[in-house]
N, C-alpha and C positions, 0 to 999 in steps of 0.2 A: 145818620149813622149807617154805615155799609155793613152788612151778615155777611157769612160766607152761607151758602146756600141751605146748608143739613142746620145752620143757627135760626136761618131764618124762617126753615118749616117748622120748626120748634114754636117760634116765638110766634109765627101764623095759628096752630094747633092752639097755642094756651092763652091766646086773648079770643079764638072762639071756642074755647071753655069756657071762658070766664061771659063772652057775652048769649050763650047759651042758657048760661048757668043763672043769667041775670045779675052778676056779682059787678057787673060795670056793663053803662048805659049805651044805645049802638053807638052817640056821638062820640062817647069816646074811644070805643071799639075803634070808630074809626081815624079820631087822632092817633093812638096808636098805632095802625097799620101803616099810618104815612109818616110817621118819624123815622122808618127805618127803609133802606133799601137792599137789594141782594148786589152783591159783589159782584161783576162778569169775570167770571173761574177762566174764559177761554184769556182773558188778557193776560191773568196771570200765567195763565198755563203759558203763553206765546213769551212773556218776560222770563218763564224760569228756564224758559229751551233756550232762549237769544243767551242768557248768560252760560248755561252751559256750553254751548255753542262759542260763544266766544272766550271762556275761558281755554278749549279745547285747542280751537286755535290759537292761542298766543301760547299755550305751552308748547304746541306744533313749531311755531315760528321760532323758540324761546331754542326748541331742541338744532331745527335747522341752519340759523344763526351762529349759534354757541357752542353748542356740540358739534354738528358735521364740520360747517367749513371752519370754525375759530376764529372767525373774522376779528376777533377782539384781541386776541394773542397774537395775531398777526400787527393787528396798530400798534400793539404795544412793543412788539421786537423791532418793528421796522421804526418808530420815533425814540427808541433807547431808551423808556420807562422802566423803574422798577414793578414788582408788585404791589408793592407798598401806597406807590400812586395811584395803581390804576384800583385798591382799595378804597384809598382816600374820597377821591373820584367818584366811587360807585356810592359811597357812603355818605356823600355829598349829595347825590343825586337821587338817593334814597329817602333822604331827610327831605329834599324839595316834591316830592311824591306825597308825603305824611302829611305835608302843610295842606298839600292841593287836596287834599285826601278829606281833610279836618273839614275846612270850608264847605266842600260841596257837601258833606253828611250834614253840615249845617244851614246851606242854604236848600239843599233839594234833598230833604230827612223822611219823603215817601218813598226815593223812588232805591228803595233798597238793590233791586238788582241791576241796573245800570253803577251805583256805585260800588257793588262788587266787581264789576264786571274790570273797574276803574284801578281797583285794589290790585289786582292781578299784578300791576305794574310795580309792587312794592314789592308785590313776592319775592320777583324775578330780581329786581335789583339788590333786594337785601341778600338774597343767594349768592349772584356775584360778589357782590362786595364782600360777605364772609369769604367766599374762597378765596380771594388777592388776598387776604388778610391772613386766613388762616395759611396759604401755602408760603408767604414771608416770613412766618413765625420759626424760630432756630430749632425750637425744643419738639416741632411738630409730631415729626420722627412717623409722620405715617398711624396718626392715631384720631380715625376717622369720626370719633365720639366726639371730639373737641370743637370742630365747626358745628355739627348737628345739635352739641348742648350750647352753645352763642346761636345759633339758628332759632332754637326754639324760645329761648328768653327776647330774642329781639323780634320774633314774630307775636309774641306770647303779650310784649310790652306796646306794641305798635296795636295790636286788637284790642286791648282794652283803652286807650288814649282815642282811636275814632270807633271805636267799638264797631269794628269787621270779625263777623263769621267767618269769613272765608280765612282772616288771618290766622281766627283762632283754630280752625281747622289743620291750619296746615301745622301751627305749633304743637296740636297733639301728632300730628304724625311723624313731626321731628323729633319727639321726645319719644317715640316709637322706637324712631332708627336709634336715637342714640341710645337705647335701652339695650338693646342689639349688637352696636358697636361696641359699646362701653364692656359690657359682659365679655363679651368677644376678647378684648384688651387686655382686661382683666385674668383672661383663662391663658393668657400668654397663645393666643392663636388657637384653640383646642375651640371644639365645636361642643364641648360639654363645661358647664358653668356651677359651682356647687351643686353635682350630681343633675342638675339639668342641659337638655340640649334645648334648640331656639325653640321646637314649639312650646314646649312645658313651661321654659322661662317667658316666651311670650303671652302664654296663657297665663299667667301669675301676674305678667307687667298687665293687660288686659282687663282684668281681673280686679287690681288694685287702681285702673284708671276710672272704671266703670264705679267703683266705691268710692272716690273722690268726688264726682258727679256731687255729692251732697253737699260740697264746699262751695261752688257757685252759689248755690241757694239758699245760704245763710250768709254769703260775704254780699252786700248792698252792692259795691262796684262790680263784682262778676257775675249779676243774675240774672243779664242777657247772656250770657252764657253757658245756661247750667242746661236747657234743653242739647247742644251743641256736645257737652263733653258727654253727658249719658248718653245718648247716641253712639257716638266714635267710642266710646269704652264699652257700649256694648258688643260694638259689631266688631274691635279689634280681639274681644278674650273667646266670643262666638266662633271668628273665625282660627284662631291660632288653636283653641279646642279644636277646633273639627280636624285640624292637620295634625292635632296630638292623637288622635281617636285611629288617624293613617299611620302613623309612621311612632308611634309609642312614644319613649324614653332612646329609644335609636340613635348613637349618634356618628354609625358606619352605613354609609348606604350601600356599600358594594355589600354589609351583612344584612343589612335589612331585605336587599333584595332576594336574597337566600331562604329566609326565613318565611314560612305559611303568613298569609294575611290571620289565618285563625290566630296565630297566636298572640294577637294583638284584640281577642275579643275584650277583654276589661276594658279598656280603655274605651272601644266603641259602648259597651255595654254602660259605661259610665256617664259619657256623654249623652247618650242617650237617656238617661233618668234625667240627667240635668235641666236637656231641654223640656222634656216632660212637666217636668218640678215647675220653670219657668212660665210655661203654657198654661197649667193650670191657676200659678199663683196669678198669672197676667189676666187671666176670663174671672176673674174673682176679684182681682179691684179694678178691672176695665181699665188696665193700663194697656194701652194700642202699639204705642211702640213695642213694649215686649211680648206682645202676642203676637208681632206680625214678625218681627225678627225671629222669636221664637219658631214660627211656623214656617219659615222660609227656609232655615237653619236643620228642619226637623225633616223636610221633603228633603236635602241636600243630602242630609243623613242617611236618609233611605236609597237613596239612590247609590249612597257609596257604599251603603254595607252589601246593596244586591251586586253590584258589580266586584266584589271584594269575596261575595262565599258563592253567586249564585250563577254568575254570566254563563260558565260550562258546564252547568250540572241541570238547568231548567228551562221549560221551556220559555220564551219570551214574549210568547202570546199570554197564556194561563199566567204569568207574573205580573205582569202588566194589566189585566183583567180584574185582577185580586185588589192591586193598587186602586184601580181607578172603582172599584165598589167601596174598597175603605174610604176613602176621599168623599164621595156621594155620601154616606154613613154620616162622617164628620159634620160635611156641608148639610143634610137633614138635620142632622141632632144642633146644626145651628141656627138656622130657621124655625125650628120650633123654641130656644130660648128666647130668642129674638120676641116670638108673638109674644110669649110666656110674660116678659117685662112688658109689651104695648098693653097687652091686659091689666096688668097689676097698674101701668100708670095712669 
């Protein structure tokens, strides 16, 4: 059995407890010790770079392709295709992707990120293929929600059949856009949506993706997913807060520009408890994720409120000074809970 290394000092520590303690004999101290091995973190670390690395580029190539030269609208005017075909087509091609897809998670089901890396390929095509499709459609009329909500249902459907993170990934972020777009549609083109503009309504969609999180992990078929959607809901309601905390209830920026940063302190002021709130509840049930988003969220904070009331009024030596003692403070006062538990265990 393979540890990841912080499992395996654990489990090193508590069977020389236990053969310290004389609770179990050295022989089997030492069957113990050789049942299990540590993980080498650099392979993983060098597969999580290759996959991001090659995801990078194929959206690179996907953009250069597709977007700059067209080369695809180009085949299709010059052999007198409709859309409709060159839908068909992608959709066709899409579906032979899923099948290649299914097989290799089932014959090679270690090597997770190479078969992401693999997935990439359905992304792109399931994208095309909804756009031939959605730009044939009569009634489209320019209503950009409509591709994004078939976007995210067919990516949505395709991650749980070979169950890809990365598909399901990208289906929350389609269900972002069209949260976005839809409202947008909705408002008849207004940048303000039942009394909200995009941050506030994205802070709500956010918010409410982030509190779904708990549906994964009571549905049996989606709970290789549920670490995947708390994440991405938390870091989309984190971030659309932080751009509500800028730009308030706003939905004129030529007035917002007008307007003092001060008078958007509630808002920072609020967010600012929030994370706080966050922070502490997370160092209290030792949830990591939202201690560390918390914390990343909470420096980002600071940095925007000082550049917001403080940049022309203080010095930037003495500011910066003050930071980096609180920070030390923090980082003490967590070193010494740290011991606090090694004692206590």
């Amino acid at each position: 059995m393979e540890l990841e290394k912080k499992d395996a000092e654990v489990v090193s520590k508590a069977i020389r407890f236990w053969e310290t303690s004389s609770k179990i004999t050295p022989e089997l101290a030492d069957q113990l010790r050789k049942s299990y091995k540590v993980r080498n973190s650099n392979i993983d670390a060098v597969a999580i770079y290759s996959l991001i690395s090659a995801i990078s580029c194929g959206l690179l190539a996907f953009g250069a392709l597709v977007i700059d030269e067209k080369w695809i609208e180009l085949l299709r005017k010059k052999w007198g295709l409709s859309e409709t075909i060159f839908g068909i087509g992608f959709t066709l091609l899409a579906i032979l992707f899923v099948v290649l897809a299914r097989r290799r998670k089932i014959k090679f089901p270690d090597s997770q990120a190479s078969n992401e890396t693999y997935n990439l390929t359905i992304v792109l095509t399931i994208g095309i293929a909804i756009t031939y499709w959605t730009r044939s459609f009569a009634n489209f009329e320019g209503n950009y929600a409509l591709p994004l909500l078939i976007a995210a249902v067919s990516y949505g459907s395709v991650a749980v059949f070979i169950e890809s993170k990365l598909l399901w990934i990208v289906m929350l972020i389609s269900l972002a856009g069209w949260w976005g777009a839809q409202t947008h549609f909705w408002s008849g083109g207004s940048f303000r949506f039942a009394g909200m503009n995009y941050p506030l309504r994205m802070t709500v969609f956010g918010l409410l993706l982030w509190a779904a999180s708990v549906i994964p992990q009571k549905v049996k078929s989606l709970n290789f997913f549920a670490h995947s959607t708390y994440n991405i809901g938390l870091f989309l309601f984190l971030l659309a807060a932080w751009t509500l905390s800028i730009f308030g209830n706003y939905d004129d920026l030529e007035a917002w520009k007008v307007v003092k940063q001060g008078h958007f302190w509630y808002w920072a002021l609020g967010f600012t408890i929030v994370l706080g709130g966050m922070i502490a509840y997370a160092l209290q049930t030792s949830n990591d994720t939202l201690r560390d988003m918390g914390l990343v969220f909470f420096l980002l904070n600071i940095y925007t409120r000082y550049f917001e009331y403080f940049w022309d009024r203080t010095n930037k030596g003495i500011f910066f000074a003050i930071l980096a003692l609180s920070f030390w403070f923090v980082g003490r006062k967590a070193e010494q809970w740290r011991s606090n538990e090694k004692e206590v265990v």
